[in-house]
C-alpha positions as CSV (number, residue, x, y, z in Angstrom):
1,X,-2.5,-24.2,-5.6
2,X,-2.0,-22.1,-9.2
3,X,-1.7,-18.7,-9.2
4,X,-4.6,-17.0,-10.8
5,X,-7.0,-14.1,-11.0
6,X,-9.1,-15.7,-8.2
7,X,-6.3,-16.4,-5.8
8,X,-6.7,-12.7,-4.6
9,X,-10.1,-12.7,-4.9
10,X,-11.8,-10.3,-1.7
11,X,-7.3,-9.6,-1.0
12,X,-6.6,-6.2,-1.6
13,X,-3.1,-4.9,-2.6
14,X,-1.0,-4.4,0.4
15,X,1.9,-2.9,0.4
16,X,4.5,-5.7,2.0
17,X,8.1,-5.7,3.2
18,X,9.5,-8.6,3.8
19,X,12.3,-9.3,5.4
20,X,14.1,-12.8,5.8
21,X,18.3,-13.3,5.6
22,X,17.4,-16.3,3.6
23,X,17.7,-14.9,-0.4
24,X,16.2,-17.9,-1.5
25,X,13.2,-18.2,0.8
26,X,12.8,-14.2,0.3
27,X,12.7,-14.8,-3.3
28,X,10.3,-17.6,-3.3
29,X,8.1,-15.9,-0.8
30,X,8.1,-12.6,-3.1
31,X,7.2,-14.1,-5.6
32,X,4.1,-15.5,-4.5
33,X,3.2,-12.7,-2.8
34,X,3.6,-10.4,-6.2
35,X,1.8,-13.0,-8.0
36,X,-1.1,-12.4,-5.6
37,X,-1.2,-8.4,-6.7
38,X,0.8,-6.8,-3.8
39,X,3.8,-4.8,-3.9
40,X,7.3,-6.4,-2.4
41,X,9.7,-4.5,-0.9
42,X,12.3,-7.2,0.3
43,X,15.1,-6.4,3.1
44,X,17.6,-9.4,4.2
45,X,18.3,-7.5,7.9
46,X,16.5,-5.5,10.4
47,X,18.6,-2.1,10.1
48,X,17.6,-1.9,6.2
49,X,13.7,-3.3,7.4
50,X,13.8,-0.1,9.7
51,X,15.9,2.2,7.3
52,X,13.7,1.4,4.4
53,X,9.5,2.0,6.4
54,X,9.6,5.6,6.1
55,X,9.9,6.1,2.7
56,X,7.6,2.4,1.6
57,X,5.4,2.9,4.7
58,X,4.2,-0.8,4.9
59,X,0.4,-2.0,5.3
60,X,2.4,-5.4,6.3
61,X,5.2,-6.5,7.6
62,X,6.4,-10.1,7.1
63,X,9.5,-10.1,9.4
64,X,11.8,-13.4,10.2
65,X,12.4,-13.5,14.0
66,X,16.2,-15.4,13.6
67,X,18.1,-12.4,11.7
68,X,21.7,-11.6,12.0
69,X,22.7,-8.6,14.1
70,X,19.3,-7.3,15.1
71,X,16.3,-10.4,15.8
72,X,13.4,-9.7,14.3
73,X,11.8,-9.4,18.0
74,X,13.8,-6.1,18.2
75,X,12.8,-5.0,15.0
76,X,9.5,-5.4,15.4
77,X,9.3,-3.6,19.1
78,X,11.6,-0.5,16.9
79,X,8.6,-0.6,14.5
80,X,5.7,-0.1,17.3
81,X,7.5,2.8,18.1
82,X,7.8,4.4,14.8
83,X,4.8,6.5,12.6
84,X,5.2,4.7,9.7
85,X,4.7,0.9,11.0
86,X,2.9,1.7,14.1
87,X,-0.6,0.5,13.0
88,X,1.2,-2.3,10.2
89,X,0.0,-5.9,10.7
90,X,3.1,-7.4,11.9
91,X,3.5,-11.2,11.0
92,X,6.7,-13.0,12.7
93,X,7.6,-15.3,9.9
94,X,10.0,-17.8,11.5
95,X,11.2,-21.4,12.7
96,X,10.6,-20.9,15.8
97,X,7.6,-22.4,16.9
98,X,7.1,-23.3,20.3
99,X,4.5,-21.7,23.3
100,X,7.4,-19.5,24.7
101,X,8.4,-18.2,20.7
102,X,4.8,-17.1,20.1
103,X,4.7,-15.6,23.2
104,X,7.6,-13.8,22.6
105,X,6.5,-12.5,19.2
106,X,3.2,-11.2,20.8
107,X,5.1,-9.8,23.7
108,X,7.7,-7.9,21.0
109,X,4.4,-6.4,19.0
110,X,3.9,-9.1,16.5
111,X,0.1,-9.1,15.7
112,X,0.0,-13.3,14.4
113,X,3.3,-15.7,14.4
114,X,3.3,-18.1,11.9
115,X,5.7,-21.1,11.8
116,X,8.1,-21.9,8.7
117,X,6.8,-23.6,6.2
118,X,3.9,-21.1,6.5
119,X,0.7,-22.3,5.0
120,X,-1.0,-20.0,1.8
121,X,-4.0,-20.4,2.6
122,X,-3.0,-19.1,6.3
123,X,-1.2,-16.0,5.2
124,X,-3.8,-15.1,2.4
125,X,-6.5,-15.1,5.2
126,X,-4.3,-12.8,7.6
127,X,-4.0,-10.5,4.2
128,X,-7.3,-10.6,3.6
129,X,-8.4,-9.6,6.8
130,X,-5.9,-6.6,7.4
C-alpha cells in the first residue's frame, strides 16, 4: 500500500501514543502512523506511557500487552482510571492472540485487540471510526 494523500482520506488527526519495548517495531509503526497525518508520541514502557498522558492527553492509545516491568494489561486498567485516557480508544497491540488474550485485553479496558503483524487496513478503520 503507498502512502499518499488519500490514505487518510475520511481519518482525522489523532493524537496517538504508542507504546511498544520493541524500538524497531515502534519506529516502523510511527512512522506509518505520521505518514497518515497523526501526531506520535512513542513510550517503550508503561510507567513513561502513564507519566507522559497528562501532559499529550491521547485520542488513542496503541499499547503492547508484553512490556517489561508493568504489562500493558495493567497499564491500560491505570489509564481507565485516569482523566486524561479515560474516554481514549485503547487498542492492545500485541502477540498474544488467542480467545483467553482477547479476553483479557477486554477485561483490562482495551476497547479492540489486534494481533502482531497488525493489518493497515484494520487499524486505519479503528482510527477512522474513533
Amino acid at each position: 500500500m503507498s502512502l499518499t494523500a488519500e490514505t487518510n482520506k475520511g481519518t482525522a488527526c489523532r493524537r496517538i501514543l504508542l507504546v511498544d519495548d520493541s524500538a524497531d517495531a515502534a519506529f516502523a509503526m510511527s512512522m506509518l502512523l505520521e505518514a497518515l497525518g497523526h501526531e506520535v508520541r512513542t513510550e517503550y514502557d508503561g510507567t513513561c506511557a502513564l507519566d507522559s498522558i497528562d501532559d499529550f492527553r491521547p485520542d488513542v492509545v496503541l499499547l503492547d500487552i508484553g512490556l517489561p516491568g508493568m504489562s500493558g494489561l495493567d497499564v491500560a486498567r491505570e489509564m481507565r482510571k485516569r482523566d486524561a485516557t479515560r474516554d481514549a480508544l485503547l487498542l492492545a497491540l500485541t502477540g498474544y492472540g488467542s480467545a483467553a488474550d482477547r479476553q483479557s485485553a477486554l477485561d483490562a479496558g482495551f476497547d479492540h485487540h489486534l494481533t502482531k503483524p497488525v493489518s493497515i487496513g484494520a487499524l486505519e478503520a479503528l482510527l477512522t471510526r474513533a
